[in-house]
VMD Tcl script that draws the C-alpha trace (Angstrom):
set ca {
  {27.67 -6.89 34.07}
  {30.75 -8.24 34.99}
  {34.51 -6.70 34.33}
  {37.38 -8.97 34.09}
  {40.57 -6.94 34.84}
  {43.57 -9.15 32.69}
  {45.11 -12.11 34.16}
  {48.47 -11.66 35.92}
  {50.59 -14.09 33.98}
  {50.60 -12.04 30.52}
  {47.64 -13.90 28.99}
  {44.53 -12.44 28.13}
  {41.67 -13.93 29.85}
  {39.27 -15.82 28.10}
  {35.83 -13.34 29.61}
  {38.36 -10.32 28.10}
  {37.79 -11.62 24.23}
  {36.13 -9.67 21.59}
  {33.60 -12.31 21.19}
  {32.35 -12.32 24.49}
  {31.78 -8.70 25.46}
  {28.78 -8.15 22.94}
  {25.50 -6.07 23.66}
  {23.30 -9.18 24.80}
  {25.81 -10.14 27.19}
  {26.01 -7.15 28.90}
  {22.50 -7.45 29.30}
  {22.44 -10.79 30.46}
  {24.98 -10.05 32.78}
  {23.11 -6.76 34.25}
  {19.53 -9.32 34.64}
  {21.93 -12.07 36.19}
  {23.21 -9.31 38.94}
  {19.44 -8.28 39.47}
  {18.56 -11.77 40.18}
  {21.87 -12.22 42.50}
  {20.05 -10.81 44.81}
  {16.79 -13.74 45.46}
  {19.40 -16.38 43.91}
  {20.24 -17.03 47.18}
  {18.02 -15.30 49.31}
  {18.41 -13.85 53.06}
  {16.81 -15.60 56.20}
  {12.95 -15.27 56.54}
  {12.56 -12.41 59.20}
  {9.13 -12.98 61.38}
  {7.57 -10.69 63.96}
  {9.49 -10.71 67.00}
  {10.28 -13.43 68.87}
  {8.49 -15.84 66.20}
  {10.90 -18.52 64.59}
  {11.55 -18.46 60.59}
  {9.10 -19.19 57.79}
  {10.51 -23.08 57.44}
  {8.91 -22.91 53.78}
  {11.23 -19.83 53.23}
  {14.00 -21.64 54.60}
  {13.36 -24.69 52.55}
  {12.90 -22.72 49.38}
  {16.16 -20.78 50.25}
  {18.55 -24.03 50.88}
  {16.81 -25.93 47.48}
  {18.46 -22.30 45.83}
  {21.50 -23.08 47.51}
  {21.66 -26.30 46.32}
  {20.82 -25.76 43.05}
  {23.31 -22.87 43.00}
  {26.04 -25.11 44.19}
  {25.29 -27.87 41.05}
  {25.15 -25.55 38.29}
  {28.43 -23.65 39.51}
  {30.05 -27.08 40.37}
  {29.31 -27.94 36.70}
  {30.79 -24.83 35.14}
  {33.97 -25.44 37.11}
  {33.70 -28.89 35.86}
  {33.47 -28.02 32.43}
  {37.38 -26.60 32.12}
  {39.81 -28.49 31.12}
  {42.79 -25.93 31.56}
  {43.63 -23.86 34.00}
  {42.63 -20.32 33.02}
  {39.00 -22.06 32.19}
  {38.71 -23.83 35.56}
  {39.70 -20.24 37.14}
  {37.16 -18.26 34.54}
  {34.39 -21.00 36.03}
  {35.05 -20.50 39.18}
  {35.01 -16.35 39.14}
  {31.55 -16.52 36.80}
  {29.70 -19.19 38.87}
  {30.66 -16.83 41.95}
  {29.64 -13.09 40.39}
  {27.15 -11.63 40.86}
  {25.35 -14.78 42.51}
  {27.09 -15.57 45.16}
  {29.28 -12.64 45.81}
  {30.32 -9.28 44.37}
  {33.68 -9.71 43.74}
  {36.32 -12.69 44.04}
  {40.24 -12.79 44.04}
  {41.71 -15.98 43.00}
  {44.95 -16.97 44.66}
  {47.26 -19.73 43.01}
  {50.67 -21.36 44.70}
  {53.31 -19.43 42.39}
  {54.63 -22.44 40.77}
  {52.10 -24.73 41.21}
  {53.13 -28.23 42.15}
  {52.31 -31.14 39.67}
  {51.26 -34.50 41.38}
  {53.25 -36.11 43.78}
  {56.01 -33.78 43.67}
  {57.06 -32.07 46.51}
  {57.58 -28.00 46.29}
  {61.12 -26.87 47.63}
  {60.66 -23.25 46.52}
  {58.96 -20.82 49.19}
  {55.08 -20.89 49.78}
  {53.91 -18.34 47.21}
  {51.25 -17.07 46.40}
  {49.93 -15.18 42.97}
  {46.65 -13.48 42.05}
  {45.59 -15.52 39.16}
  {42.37 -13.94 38.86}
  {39.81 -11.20 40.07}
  {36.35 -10.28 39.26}
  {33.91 -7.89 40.66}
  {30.11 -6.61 39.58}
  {30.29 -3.17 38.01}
  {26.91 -1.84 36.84}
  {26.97 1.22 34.87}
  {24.36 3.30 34.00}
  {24.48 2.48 30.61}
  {23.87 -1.29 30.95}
  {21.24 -0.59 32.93}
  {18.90 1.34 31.00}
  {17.08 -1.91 29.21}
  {16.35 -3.23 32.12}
  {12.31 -2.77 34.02}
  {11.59 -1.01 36.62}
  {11.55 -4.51 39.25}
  {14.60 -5.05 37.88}
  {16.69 -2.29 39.13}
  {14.93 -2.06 41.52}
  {16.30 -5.88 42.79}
  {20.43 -4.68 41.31}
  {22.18 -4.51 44.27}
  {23.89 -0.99 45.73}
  {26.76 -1.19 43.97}
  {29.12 1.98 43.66}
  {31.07 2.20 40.26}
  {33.73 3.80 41.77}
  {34.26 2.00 44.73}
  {37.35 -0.41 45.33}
  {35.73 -3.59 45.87}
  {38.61 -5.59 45.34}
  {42.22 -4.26 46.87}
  {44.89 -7.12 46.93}
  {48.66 -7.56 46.46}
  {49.56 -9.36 43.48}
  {51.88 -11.43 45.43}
  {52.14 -13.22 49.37}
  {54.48 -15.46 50.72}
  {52.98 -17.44 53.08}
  {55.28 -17.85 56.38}
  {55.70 -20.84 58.35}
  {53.16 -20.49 61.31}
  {51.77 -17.41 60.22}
  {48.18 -16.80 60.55}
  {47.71 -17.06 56.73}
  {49.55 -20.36 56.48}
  {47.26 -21.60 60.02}
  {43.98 -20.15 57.97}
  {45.05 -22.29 54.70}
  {46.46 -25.63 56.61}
  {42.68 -25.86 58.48}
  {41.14 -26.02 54.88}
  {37.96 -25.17 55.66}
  {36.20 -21.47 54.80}
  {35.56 -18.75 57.56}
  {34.52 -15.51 57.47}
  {36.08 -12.24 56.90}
  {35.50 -11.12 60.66}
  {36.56 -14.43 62.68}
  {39.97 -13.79 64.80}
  {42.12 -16.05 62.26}
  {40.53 -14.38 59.29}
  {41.08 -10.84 60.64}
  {45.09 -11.89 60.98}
  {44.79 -13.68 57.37}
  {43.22 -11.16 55.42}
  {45.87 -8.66 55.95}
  {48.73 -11.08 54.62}
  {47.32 -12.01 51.61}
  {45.39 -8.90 50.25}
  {48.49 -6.70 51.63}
  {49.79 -5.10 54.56}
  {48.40 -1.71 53.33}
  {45.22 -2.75 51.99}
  {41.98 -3.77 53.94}
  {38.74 -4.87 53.05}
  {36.51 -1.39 52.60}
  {34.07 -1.14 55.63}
  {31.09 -3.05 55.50}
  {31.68 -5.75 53.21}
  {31.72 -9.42 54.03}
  {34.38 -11.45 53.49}
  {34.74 -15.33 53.07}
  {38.31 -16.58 53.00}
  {38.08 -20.23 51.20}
  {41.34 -22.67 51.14}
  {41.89 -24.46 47.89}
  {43.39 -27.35 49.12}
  {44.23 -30.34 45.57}
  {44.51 -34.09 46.21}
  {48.13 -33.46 48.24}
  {48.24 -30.28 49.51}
  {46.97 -26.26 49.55}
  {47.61 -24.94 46.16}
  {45.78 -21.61 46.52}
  {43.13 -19.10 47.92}
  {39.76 -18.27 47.37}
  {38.16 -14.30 49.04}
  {34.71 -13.77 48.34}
  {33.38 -10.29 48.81}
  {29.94 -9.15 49.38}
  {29.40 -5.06 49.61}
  {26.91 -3.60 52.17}
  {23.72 -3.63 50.74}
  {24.23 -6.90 49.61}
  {22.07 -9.77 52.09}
  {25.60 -10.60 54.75}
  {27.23 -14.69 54.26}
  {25.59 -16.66 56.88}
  {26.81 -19.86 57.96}
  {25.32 -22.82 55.47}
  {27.54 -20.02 52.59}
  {30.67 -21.60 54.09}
  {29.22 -24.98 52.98}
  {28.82 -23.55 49.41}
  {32.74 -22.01 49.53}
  {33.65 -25.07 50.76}
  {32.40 -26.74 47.90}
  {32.99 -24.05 45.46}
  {36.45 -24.22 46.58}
  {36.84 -27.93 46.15}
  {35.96 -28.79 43.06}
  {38.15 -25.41 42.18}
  {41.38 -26.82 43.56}
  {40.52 -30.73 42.56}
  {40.28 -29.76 38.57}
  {43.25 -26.96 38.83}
  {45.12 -30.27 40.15}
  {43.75 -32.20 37.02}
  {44.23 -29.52 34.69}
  {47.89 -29.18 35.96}
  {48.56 -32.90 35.24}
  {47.19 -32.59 32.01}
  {49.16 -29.52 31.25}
  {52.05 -31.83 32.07}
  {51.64 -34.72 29.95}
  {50.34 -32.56 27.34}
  {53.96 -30.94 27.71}
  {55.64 -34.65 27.69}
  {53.55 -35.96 24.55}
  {55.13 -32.35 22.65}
  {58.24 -33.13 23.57}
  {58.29 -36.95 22.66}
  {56.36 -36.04 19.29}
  {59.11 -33.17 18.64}
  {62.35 -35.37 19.46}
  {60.71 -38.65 17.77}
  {60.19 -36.28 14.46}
  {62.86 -34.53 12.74}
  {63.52 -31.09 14.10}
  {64.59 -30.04 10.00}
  {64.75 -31.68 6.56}
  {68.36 -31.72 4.95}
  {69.00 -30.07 1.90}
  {70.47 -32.57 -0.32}
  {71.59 -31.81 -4.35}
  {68.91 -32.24 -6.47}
  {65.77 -32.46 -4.51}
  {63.64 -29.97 -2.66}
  {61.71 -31.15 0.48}
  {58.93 -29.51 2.87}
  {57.32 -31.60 5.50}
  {53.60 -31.31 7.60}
  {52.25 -33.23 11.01}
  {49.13 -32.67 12.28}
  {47.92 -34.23 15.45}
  {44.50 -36.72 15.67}
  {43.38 -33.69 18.00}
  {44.27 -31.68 20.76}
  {43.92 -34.17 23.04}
  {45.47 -36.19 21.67}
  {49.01 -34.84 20.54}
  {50.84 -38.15 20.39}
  {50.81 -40.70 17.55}
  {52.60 -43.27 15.89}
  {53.11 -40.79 12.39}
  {56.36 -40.21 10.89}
  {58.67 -39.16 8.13}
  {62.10 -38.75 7.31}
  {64.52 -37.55 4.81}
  {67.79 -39.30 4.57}
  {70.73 -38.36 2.61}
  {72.55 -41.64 0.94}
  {75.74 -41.94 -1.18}
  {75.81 -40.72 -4.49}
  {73.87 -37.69 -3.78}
  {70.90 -39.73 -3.31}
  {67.82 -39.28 -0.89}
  {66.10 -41.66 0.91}
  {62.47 -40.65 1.57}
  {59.76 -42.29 4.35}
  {56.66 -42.34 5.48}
  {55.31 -44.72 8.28}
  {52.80 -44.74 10.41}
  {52.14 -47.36 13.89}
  {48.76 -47.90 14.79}
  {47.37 -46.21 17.53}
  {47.40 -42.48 19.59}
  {49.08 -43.04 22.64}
  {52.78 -42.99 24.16}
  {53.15 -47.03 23.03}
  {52.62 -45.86 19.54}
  {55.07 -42.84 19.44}
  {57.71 -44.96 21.52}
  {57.29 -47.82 18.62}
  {57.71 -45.05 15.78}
  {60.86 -43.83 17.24}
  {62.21 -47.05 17.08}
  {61.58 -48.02 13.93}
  {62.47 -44.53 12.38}
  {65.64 -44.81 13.89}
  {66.33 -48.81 12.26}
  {65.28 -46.97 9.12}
  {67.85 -44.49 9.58}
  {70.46 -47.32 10.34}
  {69.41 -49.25 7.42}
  {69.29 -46.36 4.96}
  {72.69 -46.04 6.10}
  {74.01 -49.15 4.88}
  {72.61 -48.17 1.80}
  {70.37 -51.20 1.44}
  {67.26 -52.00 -1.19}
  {64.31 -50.46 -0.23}
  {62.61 -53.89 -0.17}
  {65.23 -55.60 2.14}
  {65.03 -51.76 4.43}
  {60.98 -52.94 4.63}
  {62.16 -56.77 5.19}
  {64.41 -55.56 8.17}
  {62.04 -53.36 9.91}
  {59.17 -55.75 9.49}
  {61.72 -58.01 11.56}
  {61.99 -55.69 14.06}
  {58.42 -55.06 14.99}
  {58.43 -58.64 15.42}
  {60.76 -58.05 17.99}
  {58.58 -55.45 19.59}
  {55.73 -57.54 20.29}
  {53.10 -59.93 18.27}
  {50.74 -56.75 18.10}
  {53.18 -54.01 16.71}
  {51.91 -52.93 13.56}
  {52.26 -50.60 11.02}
  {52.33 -49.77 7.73}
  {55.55 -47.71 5.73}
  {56.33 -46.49 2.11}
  {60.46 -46.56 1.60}
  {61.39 -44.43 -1.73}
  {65.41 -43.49 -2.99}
  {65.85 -41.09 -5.20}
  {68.73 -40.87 -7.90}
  {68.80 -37.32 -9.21}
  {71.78 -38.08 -11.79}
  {69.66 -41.09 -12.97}
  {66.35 -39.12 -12.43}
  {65.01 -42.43 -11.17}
  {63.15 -43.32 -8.01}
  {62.67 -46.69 -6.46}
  {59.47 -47.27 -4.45}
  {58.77 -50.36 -1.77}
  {55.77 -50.17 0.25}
  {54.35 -51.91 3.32}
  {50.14 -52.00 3.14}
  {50.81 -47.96 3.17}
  {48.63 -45.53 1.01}
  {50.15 -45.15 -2.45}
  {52.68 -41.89 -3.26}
  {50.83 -39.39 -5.71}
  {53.22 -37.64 -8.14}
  {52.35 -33.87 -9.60}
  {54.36 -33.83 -13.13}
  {55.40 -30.63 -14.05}
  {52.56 -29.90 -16.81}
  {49.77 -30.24 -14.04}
  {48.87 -33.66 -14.46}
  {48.47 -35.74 -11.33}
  {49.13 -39.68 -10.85}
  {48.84 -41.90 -8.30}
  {51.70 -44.11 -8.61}
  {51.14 -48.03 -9.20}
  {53.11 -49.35 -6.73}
  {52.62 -52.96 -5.21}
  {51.11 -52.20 -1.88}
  {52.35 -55.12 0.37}
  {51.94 -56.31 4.13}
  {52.14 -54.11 6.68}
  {55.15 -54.19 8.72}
  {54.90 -56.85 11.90}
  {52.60 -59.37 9.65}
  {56.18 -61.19 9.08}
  {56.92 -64.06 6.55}
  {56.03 -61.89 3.72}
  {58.60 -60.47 0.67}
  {58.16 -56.65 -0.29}
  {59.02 -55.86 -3.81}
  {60.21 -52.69 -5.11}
  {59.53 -50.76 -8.55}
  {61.53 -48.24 -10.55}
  {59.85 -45.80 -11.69}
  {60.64 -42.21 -13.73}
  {61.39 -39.16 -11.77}
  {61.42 -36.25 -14.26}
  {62.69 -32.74 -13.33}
  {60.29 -30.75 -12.24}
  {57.51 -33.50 -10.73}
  {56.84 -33.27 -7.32}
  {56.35 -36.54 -5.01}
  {53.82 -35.93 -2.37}
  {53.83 -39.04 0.36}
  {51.39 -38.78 3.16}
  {49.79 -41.08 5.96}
  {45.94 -42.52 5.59}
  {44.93 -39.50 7.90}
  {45.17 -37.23 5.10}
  {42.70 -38.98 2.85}
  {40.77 -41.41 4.84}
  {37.69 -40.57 7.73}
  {34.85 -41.28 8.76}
  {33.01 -39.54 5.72}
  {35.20 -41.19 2.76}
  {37.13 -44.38 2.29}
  {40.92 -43.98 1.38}
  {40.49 -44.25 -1.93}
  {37.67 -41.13 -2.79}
  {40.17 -39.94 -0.46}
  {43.26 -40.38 -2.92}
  {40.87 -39.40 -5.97}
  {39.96 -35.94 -3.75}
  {43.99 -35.49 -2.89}
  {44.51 -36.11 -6.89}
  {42.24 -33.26 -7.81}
  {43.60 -31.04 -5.42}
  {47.06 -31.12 -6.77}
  {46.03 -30.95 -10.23}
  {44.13 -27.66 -9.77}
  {46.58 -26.51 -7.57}
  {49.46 -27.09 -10.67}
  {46.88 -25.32 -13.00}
  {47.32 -22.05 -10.89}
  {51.23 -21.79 -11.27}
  {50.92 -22.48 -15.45}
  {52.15 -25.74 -17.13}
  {55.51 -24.20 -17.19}
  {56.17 -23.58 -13.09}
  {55.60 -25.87 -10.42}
  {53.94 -24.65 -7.15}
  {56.11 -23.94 -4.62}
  {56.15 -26.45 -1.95}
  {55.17 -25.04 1.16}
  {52.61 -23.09 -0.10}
  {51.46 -26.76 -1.86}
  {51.60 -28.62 1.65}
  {49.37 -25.95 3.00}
  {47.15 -26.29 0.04}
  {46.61 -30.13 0.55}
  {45.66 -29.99 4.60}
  {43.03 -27.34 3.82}
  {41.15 -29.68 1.64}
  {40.17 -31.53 4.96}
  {37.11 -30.51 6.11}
  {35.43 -30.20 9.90}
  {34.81 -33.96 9.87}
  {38.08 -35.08 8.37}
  {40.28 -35.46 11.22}
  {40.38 -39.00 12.70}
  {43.99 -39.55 12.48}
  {47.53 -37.95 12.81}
  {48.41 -36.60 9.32}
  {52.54 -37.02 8.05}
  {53.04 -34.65 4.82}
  {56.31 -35.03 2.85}
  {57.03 -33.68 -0.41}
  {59.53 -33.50 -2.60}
  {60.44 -31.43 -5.71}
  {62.88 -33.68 -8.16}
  {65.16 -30.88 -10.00}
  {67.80 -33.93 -10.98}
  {71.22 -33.02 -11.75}
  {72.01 -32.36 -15.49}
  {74.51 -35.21 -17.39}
  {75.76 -32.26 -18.32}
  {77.29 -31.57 -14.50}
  {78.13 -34.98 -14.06}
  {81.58 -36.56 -14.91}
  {82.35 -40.25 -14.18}
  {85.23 -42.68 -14.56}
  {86.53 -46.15 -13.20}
  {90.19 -46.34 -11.34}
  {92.11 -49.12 -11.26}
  {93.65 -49.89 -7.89}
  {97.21 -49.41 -8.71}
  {100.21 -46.76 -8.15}
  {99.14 -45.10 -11.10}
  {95.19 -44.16 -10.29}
  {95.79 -40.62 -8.12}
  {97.96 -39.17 -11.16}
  {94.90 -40.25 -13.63}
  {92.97 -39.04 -11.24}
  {94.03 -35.84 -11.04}
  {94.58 -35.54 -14.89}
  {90.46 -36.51 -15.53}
  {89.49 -34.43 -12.47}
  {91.68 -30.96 -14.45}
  {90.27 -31.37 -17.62}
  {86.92 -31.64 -16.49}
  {86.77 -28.07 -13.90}
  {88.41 -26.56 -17.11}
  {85.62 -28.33 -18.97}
  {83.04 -26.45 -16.59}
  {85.07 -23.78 -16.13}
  {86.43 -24.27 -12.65}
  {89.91 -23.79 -12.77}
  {90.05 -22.00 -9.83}
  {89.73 -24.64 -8.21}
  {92.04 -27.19 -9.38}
  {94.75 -27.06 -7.46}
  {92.87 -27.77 -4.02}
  {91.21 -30.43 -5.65}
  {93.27 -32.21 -7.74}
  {95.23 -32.52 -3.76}
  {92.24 -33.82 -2.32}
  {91.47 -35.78 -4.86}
  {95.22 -36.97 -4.88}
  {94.85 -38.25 -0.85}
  {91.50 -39.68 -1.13}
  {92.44 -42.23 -4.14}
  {95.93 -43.17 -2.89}
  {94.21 -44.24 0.22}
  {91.62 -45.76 -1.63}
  {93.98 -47.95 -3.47}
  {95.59 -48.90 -0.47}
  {93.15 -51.47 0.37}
  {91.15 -52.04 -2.82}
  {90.86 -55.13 -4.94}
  {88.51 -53.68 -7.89}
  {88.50 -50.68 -9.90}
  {87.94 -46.85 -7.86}
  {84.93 -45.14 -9.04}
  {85.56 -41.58 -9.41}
  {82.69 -39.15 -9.34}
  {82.32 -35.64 -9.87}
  {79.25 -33.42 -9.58}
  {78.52 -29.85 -10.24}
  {75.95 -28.08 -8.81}
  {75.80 -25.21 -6.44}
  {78.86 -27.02 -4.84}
  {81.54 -29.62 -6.18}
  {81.44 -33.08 -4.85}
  {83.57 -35.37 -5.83}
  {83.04 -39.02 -4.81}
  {85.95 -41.79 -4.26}
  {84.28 -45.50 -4.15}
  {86.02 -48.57 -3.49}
  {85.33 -52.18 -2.09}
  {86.97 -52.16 0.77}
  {84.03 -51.52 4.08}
  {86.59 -50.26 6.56}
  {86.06 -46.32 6.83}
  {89.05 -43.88 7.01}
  {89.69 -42.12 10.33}
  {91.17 -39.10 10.84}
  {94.06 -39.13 13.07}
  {96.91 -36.72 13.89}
  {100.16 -38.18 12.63}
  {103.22 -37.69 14.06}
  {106.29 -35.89 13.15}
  {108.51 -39.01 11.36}
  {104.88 -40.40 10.29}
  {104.97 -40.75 6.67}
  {101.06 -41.54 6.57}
  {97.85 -40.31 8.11}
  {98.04 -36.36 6.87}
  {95.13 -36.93 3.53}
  {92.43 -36.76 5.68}
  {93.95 -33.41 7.52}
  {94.33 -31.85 4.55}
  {90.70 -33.26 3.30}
  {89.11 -31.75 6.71}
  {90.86 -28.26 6.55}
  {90.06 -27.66 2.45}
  {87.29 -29.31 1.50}
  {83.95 -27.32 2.85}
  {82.07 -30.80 4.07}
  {83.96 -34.39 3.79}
  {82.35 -38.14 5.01}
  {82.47 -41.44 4.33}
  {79.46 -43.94 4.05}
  {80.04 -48.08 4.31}
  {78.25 -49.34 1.19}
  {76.70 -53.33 0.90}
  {79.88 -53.31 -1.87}
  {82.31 -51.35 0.07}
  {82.42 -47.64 0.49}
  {82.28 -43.79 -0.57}
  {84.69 -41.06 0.84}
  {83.50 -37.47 -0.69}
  {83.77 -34.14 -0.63}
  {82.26 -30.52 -0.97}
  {84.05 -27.59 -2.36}
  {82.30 -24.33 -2.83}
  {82.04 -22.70 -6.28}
  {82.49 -19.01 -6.69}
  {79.97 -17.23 -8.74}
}
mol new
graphics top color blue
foreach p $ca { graphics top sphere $p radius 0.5 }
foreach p [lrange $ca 0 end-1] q [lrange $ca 1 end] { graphics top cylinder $p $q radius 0.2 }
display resetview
């Protein structure tokens, strides 16, 4: 059989896996090494002085040549590195050779760029035939008789892990030719040394072939194969078969690097285009999922967002751009971040849909895709839904029951000239909104809606496992929904987001309208006493009955119509100044005969958090104090 020390980078090699090293491939491995020996087999000897059998030889180079297609192919096959690598080393052993060393350039250049680091090289792989006795007992009699004369113990394969290559050394000469020699030529004899070690040789009567593996640009590694002394020696068509072994070797290590790359750059413009982690606003619990189309391809035009609004509301989103490729995730990240600038202006979700269906315009005639916009109100307990041609939101009440929500379902975004409407709809404590993209619930096998009917009946029995009284937690829910997709499901990228709606109880809530005169920051502060005593929060009245105290006075500075005063309890106090006026405060340092600009100071070193949002109608200035106990 064949032993596959690990790889030198840390990872385990793909021949060293459990699944791989059963009892029938041992034994295939052992009958493989018996045949090594006719795979390719010696030069017809004839009496003396009489010229080779030319049947012979034409039987022998149709077995090199169909040698060289079948390993060619398993190189061909991998589509990363460590499998182009594994091809290589299992094409080579025990057929063409009895051992192999893999050297790669230590980093390996991608493309066109040009290395500035020193020529080094790393053992990426070796692989040698060991036959034990035990392997060997299932086989005949012919065939151990054909295994070649391997000794268990013997050292087939001595190499440094590490060479630099010097300029104008006879390793760097050896590589820069590119073609294969043999072990024993002058340059090889020079070469061998360098690379394998300055205290390590080739044991005595072994063959060597020393292969360059030169990619599109330049050499990006090494290639030794090894034949022991029983084994038939290389003769001179072998170097063909190196050569081509080692070409197709280097040519897909340079693919697999490139695709190693852009693999890395579609991750990293998936990651940043996505958020990196949900907020944590009052009232509302969120978890989030994204699954790729596939592997190959990691890149998408999926996406969802949570973003916090005034008045402790939440805006939630789901969109999703047709297509899989960089275009697609390039066109998501810019209209996720015009949803993120219109959520911030606190606009309908019908005119957020009108706006970004303007800006795909702008995009391009073709840029489509579809987009569900939802706010939620946890002191109302109301949630307003506009969609955009995208799969309807399914809601999971407490009690188990599961409903897909009847929301007007709209042109998708880019069609332009169309009017999205928007629907109010109850949001009970409790209920869980689950809003996903059509990969979840439509493929090949189903339409989108058996698909919504299937994702209805998962969350229902799902609910039924926590009791009518407890809803399922919500990560273990999102991780219950993607495993109802089968081996045929995935045809699309899948976007997950769900939120849990706990509300905020009237109960926590006080509210009261200002008006914009001299005498609003002493009401203020009166209403804003009695109702911490109310809750029981009189620690805390004296920092914010100040805060509160700075925040209206400078609100009725520029007002016109009554302040709106809000307080909320929850596991913090916010307290919320609104006013008409859309210019935002600043925070400034004032000077020392300045009789203004200290509020906000005094707002930034109390308060735990503070903002300001511009409203359509003006703006908020709040808040966050922590509460003790």
């Amino acid at each position: 059989m064949t032993e596959h020390p690990p790889s030198h980078e840390g990872r385990q090699p793909l021949a060293a896996r459990p699944q791989e090293r059963t009892r029938p491939r041992q034994r295939d491995a052992a009958v493989a090494a018996a045949a090594a020996a006719t795979a390719i087999p010696a030069p017809a000897k004839g009496p003396a002085g009489a010229s080779p059998d030319p049947q012979a030889a034409t039987r022998r180079e149709g077995d090199r040549l169909r040698f060289v297609g079948a390993a060619t192919r398993r190189i061909a096959r991998g589509i990363d590195l460590d499998e182009i690598v594994l091809g290589l080393c299992r094409a080579s052993v025990p057929t063409f050779s009895d051992a192999i060393l893999v050297y790669l350039r230590d980093p390996l250049p991608v493309g066109d760029e040009r290395p500035v680091n020193p020529f080094v090289l790393r053992l990426r792989r070796s692989d040698r035939l060991r036959l034990t006795d035990e392997e060997t007992e299932s086989l005949s009699e012919t065939e151990r008789l054909r295994l070649p004369a391997v000794d268990p113990q013997a050292d087939l394969m001595p190499a440094a892990e590490l060479c630099e290559v010097r300029a104008g050394s006879a390793l760097a000469e050896v590589l820069r030719g590119v073609r294969p020699v043999f072990g024993d030529s002058a340059a090889a004899r020079v070469a061998l040394p360098e690379l394998l070690g300055a205290d390590r040789t080739v044991p005595s009567g072994h063959r060597v072939i020393l292969a360059p593996l030169r990619g599109r640009r330049r050499v990006i590694g090494a290639a030794v194969f090894l034949r022991g002394a029983e084994r038939p020696a290389f003769e001179a068509n072998d170097l063909l078969v190196a050569a081509q072994l080692a070409t197709h070797t280097a040519l897909g290590i340079d693919k697999a690097v490139l695709y190693g790359r852009e693999a890395y750059i579609a991750d990293e413009l998936q990651r940043t285009m996505l958020p990196d982690s949900l907020p944590q606003p009052t009232g509302v619990k969120l978890a989030s999922r994204y699954l790729p189309a596939a592997e190959t391809a990691r890149v998408g035009g999926d996406w969802y967002d949570a973003i916090p609004l005034p008045g402790s509301r939440v805006a939630l989103v789901v969109g999703d751009v047709m297509g899989h490729s960089m275009t697609s995730a390039a066109i998501m990240g810019q209209l996720r971040t015009t949803a993120q600038t219109l959520a911030g202006l606190d606009l309908p979700p019908q005119e957020v849909l009108h706006h970004l269906d303007e800006q795909a315009q702008r995009l391009g005639s073709d840029r489509m895709a579809t987009c569900l916009y939802a706010v939620y109100d946890p002191v109302a307990h109301r949630i307003t839904v506009a969609n955009a041609g995208h799969p309807p939101p399914v809601l999971l009440h407490l009690g188990g029951r599961a409903e897909v929500l009847r929301v007007p379902p709209g042109a998708p975004i880019g069609v332009g000239g169309v009017d999205f409407e928007a629907v109010e709809l109850d949001a009970p404590a409790g209920a869980t909104l689950l809003l996903y993209t059509d990969g979840l619930v439509e493929s090949r096998l189903r339409d989108v809606w058996t698909g919504i009917e299937l994702l209805r009946e998962r969350l229902a029995a799902t609910a039924r496992l926590t009791g009518p009284d407890h809803s399922p937690p919500l990560e273990a829910l999102c991780d219950d929904v993607l495993d109802m997709l089968g081996p045929g499901d995935r045809d699309d990228d899948i976007a997950l987001l769900a939120a849990r709606f706990d509300g905020i109880a009237p109960s926590d809530v006080a509210y009261w309208f200002l008006d914009p005169d001299e005498s609003a920051p002493g009401r203020a502060r009166r209403l804003a006493r009695r109702a911490l005593g109310r809750w029981g929060l009189d620690e805390l009245s004296d920092s914010v009955e100040l805060l509160i105290s700075e925040v209206v006075t400078n609100a009725v500075r520029y007002a016109e119509r009554p302040v709106t005063l809000r307080l909320l309890r929850t596991e913090t106090l916010r307290c919320e100044v609104g006013d008409d006026s859309p210019q935002l405060p600043r925070q400034r340092r004032a000077k020392d005969m300045d009789e203004n600009g200290r509020g906000l100071f005094l707002v930034n070193r109390l308060a735990r958090r503070w903002g300001a949002t511009r409203l359509s109608t003006g703006k908020v200035v709040w808040f966050e104090m922590p509460v003790r106990g």
